[in-house]
N, C-alpha and C positions, 0 to 999 in steps of 0.2 A: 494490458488486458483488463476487459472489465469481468468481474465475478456473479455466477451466483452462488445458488448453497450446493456446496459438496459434502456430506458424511458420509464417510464408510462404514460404520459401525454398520453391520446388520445388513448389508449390501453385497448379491454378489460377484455384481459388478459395479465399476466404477472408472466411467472415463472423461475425462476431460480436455477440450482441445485438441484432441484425435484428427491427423491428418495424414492422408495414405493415397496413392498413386502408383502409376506405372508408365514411366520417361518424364515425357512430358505431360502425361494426363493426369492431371487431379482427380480423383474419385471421392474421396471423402475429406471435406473439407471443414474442419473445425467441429466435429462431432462430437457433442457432450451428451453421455448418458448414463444413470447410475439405476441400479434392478436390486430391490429386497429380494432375500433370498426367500423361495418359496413361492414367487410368480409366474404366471403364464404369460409373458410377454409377445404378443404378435408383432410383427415388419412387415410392413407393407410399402408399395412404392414405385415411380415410373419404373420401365425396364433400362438396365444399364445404370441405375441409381448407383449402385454398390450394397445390396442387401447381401448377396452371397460374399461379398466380400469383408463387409464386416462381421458375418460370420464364423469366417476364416481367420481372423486376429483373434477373436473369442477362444478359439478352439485352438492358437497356437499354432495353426498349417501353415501363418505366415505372422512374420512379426510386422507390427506397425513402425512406421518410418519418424513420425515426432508426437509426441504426445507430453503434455504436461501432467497425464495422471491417465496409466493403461494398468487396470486390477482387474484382474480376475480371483475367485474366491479369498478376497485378502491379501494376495501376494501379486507382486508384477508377477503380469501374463508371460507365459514360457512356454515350452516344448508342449505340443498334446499328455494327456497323460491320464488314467482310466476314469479320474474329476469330470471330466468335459466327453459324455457320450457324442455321438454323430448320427444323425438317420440322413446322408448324403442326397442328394438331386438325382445324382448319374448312381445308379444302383452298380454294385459293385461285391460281384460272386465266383468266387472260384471253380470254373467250367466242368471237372474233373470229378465234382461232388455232384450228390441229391441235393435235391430243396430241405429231403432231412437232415442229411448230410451237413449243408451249409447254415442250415441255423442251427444245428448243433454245436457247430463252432464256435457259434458266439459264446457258448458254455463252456465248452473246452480251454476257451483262452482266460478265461474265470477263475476255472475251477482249481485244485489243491491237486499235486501229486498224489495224495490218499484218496481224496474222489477219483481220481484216473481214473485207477488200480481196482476200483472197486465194482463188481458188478452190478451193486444193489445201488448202487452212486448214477452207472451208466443205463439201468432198465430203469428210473424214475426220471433219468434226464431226456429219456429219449419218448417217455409217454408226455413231458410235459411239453417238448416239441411238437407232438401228435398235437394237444390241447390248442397249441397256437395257430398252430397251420388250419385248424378246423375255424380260430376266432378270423384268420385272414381270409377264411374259404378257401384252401389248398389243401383239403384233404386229400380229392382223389390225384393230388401231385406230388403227393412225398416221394415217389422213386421215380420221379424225372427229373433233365439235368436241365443248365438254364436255357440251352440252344432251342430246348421245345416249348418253351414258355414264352406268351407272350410279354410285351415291356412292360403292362400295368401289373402280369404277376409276377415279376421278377422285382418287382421295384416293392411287392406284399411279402417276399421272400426277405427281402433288405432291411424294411419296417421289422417285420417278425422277429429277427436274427439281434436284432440290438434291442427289444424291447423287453423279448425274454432273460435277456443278462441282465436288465436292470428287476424284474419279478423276481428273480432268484435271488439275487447277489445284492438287490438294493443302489445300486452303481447308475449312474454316476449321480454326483451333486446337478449336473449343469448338464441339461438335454438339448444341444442344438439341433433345430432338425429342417433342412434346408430342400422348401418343395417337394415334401416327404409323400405326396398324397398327389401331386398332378398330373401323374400318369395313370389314375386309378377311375371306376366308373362312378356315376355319383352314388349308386347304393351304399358300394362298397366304401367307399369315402366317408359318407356318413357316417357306417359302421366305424371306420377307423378315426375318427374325431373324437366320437363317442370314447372308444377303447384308450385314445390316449389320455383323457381327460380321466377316466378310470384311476389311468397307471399316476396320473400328477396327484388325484386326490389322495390315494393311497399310499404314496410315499413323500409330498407336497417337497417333492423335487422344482428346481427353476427352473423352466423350458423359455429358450427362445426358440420362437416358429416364424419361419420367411415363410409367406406364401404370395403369391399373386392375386390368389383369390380375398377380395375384401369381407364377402360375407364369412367366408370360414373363420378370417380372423377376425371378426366380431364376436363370433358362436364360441371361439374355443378360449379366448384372452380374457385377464382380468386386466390387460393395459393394449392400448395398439400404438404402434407410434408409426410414423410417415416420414421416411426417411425420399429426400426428393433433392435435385438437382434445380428444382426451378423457384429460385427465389431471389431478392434483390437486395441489395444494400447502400448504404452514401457513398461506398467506396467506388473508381470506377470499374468499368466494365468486365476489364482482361485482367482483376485481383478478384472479382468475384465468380470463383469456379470451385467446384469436386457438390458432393450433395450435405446436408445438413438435416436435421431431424427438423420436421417445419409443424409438426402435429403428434401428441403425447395427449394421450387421454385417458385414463382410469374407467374400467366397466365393473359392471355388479355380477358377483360369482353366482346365476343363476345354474337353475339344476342343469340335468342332463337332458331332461327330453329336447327336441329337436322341435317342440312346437314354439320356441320364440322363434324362431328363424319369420314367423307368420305374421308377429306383432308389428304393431305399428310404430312400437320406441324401436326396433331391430331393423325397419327399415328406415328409421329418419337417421341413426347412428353410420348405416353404409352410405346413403345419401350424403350424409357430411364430409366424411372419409372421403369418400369421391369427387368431392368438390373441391376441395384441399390437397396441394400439392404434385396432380396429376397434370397439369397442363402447361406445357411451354410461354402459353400467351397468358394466362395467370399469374403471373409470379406474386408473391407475397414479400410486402417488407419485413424485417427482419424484427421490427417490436411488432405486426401481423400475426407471428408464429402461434398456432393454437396450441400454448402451452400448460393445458390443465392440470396435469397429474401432479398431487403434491413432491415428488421428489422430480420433477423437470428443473430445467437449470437451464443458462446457457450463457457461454464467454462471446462477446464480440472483440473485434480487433477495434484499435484506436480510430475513431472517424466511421466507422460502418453506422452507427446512429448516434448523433448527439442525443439524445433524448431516449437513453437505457432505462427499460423497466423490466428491474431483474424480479429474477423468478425464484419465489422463496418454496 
């Protein structure tokens, strides 16, 4: 294998040579990536790439199958565990409950035996639910259950439920959040961009954010990387399969308004992005890869390019 720079120190993630599948299908294919802790990193990428699934090695739902270097917060990756929050794709609420009901739970599973017990614990926990469900626009829904709610508020319910355990509780280090927004209207989306972007500066927790949408993760990342299936090598054909990170870039922590979205460096950034790595009949060779961001890297196998230019 040829190298390039790996440190952990100060990383809170760290992988190297990451390769993952299912039977016979390769999904990811020699994925190298390492995230300082405290970044917003956006994924983006064709559909079927493997974003949601390397999501799921992140968060321990599934273990990776070979890797020369799989870290999460320092330690090999393991079991989920309250370090690695979730805001899921497929929203997921227990029928039986309110909308208050159900993001109160996310508190309840938090909280201390002595907070239980305590009334003054449960009338300040259930006003600061009120507070959220009003920042999702689910006010006039706190005593409905989810069967009457449509998909994009139940999926404001799911956001809400895990955002407020991290306001309180500070939790977790590591925010995955996996198409957390694409069932939502664009107002409301906006609004919630905004609000997460809130919740990372004020606790400058790491998020990794899959989304499909390219502008949002321009808007919301201080890095985006393009994780893609279409790209080429010296090797042949039927050894070059699963997807690889083909584009890493570093973006500048602009404020919150919503008026870059307007600018003209915010659309030549999506423009790039979308040129990169999204097309079957494009592929890129493998020293191609638009590998800006100072901590990108990447291992090739013996023969994929004579002519390695690693990435410091």
């Amino acid at each position: 294998m040829m190298n390039g720079k790996l440190e952990p120190n100060g990383k809170a993630i760290c992988i190297d040579s990451a390769y993952h599948g299912y039977g016979p299908k390769v999904v990811l294919g020699n994925v190298d990536l390492q995230v300082k802790s405290g970044e917003f990193l956006c994924l983006v990428g064709p559909s079927g790439c493997g974003k949601s699934t390397l999501l799921r090695l992140i968060t321990g739902q599934e273990r990776i199958q070979k890797a020369r270097r799989f870290d999460v917060l320092g330690q090999k990756v393991g079991l989920p565990d309250y370090r690695r929050g979730v805001v899921f794709q497929n929203y997921s609420l227990v029928p039986h409950l309110t909308v208050l009901e159900n993001v109160l739970l996310g508190l309840k599973y938090q909280a201390s035996f002595r907070n239980l017990i305590s009334p003054k614990w449960r009338s300040e926990a259930k006003k600061k639910v009120l507070e959220y469900l009003e920042k999702v626009r689910l006010s006039d829904a706190a005593d409905r259950y989810p069967n009457e709610l449509s998909g994009g508020m139940r999926q404001r319910v799911s956001i809400a439920q895990t955002l407020i355990t991290i306001d309180l509780f500070g939790m977790p280090k590591i925010l995955c959040m996996d198409e957390p927004y694409g069932a939502l209207d664009p107002a409301t989306r906006e609004e919630m961009q905004i609000f997460i972007l809130e919740l990372w500066e004020k606790y400058g927790i790491t998020v990794v954010f899959v989304t499909h949408d390219i502008e949002e993760a321009v808007f919301l990342g201080t890095r985006v990387i393009i994780l893609s299936q279409y790209w080429r090598s010296d090797l042949p054909l039927e050894k070059q399969a699963g997807s690889r990170i083909v584009h890493d870039i570093p973006l500048p922590r602009h404020a919150l308004s919503t008026k870059v979205k307007l600018t003209t460096e915010f659309a030549m950034t999506v423009a790039e992005i979308r040129e990169t790595g999204f097309s079957g009949t494009k592929r890129r060779h493998v020293n191609e890869f638009n590998l800006n961001h100072p901590d990108s890297f990447q291992t090739l196998e013996m023969g994929e390019n004579m002519e390695v230019k690693k990435i410091a």
